[in-house]
C-alpha atoms as one frame of an Amber mdcrd trajectory, in Angstrom:
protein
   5.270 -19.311  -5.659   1.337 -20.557  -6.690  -0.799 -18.449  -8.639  -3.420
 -17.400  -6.501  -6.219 -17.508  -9.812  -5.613 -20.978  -9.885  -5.292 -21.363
  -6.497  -8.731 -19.780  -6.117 -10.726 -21.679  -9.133  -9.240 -24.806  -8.279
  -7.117 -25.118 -11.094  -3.849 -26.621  -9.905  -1.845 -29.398 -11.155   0.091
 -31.816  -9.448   3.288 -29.436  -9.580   1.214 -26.560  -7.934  -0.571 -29.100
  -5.543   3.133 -30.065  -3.906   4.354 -26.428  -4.013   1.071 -26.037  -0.734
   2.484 -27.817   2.248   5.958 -25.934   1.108   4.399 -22.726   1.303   2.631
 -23.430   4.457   5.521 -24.495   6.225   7.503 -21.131   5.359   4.639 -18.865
   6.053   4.498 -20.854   9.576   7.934 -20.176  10.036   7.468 -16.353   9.474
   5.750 -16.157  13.004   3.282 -13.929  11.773   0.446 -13.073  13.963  -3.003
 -12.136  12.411  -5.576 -10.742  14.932  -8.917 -10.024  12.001 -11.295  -8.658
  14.959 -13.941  -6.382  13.895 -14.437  -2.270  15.421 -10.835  -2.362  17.065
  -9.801   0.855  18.276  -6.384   1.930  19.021  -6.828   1.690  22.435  -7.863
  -2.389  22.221  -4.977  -2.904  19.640  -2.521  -1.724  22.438  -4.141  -3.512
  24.797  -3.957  -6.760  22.639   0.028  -6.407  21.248   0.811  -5.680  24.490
   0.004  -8.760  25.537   1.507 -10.163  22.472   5.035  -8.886  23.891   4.989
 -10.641  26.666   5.291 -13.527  24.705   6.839 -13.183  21.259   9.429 -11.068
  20.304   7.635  -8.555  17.985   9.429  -6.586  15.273   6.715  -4.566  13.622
   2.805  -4.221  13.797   1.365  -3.452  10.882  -2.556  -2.093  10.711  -4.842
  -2.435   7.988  -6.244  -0.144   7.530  -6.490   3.035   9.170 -10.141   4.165
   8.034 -11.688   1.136   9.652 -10.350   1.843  12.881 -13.065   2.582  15.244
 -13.040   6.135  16.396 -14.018   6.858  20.272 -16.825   9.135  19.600 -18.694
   8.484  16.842 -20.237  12.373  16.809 -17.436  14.103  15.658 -17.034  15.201
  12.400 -14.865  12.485   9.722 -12.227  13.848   9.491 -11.699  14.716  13.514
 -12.144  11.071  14.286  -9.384   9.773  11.436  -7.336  12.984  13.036  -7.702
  11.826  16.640  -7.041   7.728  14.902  -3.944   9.075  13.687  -2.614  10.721
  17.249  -3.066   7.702  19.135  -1.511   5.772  16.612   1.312   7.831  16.580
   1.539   7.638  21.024   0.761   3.942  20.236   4.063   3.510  18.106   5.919
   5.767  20.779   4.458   3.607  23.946   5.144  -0.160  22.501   9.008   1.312
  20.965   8.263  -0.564  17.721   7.700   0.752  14.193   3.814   1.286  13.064
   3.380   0.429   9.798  -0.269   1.750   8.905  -2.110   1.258   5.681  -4.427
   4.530   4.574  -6.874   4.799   1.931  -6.253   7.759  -0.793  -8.998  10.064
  -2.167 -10.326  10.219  -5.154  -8.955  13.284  -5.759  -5.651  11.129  -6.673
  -7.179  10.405  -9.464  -7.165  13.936 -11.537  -3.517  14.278 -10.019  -0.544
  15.253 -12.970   0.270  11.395 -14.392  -1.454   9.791 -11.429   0.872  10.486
  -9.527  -0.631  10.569  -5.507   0.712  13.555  -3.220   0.522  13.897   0.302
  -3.107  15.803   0.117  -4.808  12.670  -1.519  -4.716  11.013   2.107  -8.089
  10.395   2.832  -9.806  12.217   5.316  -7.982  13.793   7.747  -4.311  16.436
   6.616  -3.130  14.899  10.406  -1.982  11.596   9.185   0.744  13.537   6.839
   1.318  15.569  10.393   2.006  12.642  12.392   3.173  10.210   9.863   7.878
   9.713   9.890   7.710   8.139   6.434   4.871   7.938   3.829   4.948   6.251
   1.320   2.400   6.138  -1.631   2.012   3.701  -4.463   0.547   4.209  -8.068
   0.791   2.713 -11.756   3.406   3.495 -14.276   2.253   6.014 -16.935   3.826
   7.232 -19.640   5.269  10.393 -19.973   2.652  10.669 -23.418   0.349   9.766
 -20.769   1.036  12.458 -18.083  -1.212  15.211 -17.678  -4.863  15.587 -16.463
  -7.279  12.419 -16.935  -9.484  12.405 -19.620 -12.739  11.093 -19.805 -13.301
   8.348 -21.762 -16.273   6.191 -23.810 -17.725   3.243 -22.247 -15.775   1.646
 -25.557 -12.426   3.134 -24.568 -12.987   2.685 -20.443 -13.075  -1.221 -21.410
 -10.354  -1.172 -23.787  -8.203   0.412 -21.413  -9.353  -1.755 -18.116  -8.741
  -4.832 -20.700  -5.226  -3.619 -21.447  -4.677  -2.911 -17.623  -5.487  -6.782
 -16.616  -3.421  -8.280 -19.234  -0.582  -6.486 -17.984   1.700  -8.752 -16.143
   4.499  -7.998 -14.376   2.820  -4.344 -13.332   5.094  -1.424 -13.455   4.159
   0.154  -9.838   5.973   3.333  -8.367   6.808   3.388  -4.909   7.341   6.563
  -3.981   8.358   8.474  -0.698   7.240  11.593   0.010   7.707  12.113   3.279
  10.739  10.971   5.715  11.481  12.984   9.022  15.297  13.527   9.022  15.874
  11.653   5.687  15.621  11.766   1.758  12.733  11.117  -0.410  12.767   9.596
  -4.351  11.262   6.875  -6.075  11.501   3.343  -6.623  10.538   1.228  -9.400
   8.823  -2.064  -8.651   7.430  -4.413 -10.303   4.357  -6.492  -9.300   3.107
 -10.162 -10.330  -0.557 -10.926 -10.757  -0.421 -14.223 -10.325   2.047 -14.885
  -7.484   0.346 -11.625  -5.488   3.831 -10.588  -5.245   6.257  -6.879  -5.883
  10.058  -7.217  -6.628  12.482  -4.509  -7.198  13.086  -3.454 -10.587  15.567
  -0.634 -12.669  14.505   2.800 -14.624  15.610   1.644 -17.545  12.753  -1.548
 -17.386  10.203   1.423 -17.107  11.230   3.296 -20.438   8.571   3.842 -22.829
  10.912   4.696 -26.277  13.726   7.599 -25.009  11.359   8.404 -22.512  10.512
   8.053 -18.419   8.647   8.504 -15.964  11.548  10.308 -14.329  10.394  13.425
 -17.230   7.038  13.464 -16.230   8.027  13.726 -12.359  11.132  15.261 -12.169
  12.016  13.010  -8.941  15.178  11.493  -7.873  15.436   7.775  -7.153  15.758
   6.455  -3.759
């Protein structure tokens, strides 16, 4: 992989500088299509893969994100237009016969949550994407169980220590965790994600122990 910082600032060495045209030529292999139009609704994105269809053989569509879809009438209320975004997503995913992968935003409510730990009600804007949604899936930082509970608030001092801490940190300990599958189980996963490659990898419960302790204590979740 390349580190993206360096990649960025300009920093590479020679090493780095051949690793490029590599990485090019597998991410042009991947046959991935990128369509970064502006105030798409859902009806102009099924207009558009449709057309795709007829001449690649699609797998999955992936949007990104939901909240900036463009609702159809802009004088409805928030959350009936991220409501109505969410329906004819849902008929979108039914009409092409290909999984919808759809990227949401969470509240800020998440936030105050036990451990920071994201439920289903932190969706922003609109209880109908849990409605319509076969699998969600929400991601979120690894506390510690000596961490779990209610945020507090901190000093300006203490807010920088801890956002100082929180950069150095490298791999990430991240949580993937399914709440929600029609017709199937739900758990956790551990992951673990690299700064500097922009990357997540799978990872074990016993990497995330903090002393005897786990997350697993603070959640009392299965894994997946």
């Amino acid at each position: 992989g390349i580190d993206t910082a360096r990649l960025r600032g300009g920093w590479l060495v020679s090493e780095l500088l051949g690793r490029i045209p590599k990485a090019a030529e597998r991410l042009h292999r991947c046959n991935i299509l990128i369509d970064d139009s502006e105030k798409l609704t859902v009806a102009m994105m099924r207009s558009r893969t449709r057309r795709v269809l007829t001449k690649y053989p699609v797998r999955l569509v992936i949007a990104d994100y939901l909240q900036l879809i463009e609702p159809r009438d802009r004088k409805d209320s928030r959350e009936v237009q991220v409501g109505e975004i969410s329906q004819c997503l849902k008929e979108f995913s039914k009409d092409i016969k290909l999984p919808l992968l759809v990227v949401c935003q969470l509240g800020r409510s998440a936030e105050d949550e036990i451990g920071g730990r994201p439920q289903l009600r932190n969706l922003r804007e609109s209880g109908r994407i849990e409605q319509d949604a076969d699998v969600v899936m929400l991601m979120y930082r690894h506390m510690p169980v000596s961490q779990c509970g209610p945020r507090k608030r901190l000093s300006a001092e203490e807010e920088y220590d801890a956002y100082r801490k929180a950069r150095e940190e490298n791999p990430v300990k991240i949580w993937l965790d399914l709440q929600k599958q029609r017709n199937g189980p739900t758990g956790m996963q551990p992951l673990l994600f690299d700064r500097n490659l922009q990357s997540f990898q799978t990872s074990t419960w016993e990497y995330f122990k903090t002393g005897t302790e786990t997350e697993s204590q603070c959640s009392q979740d299965g894994t997946l």
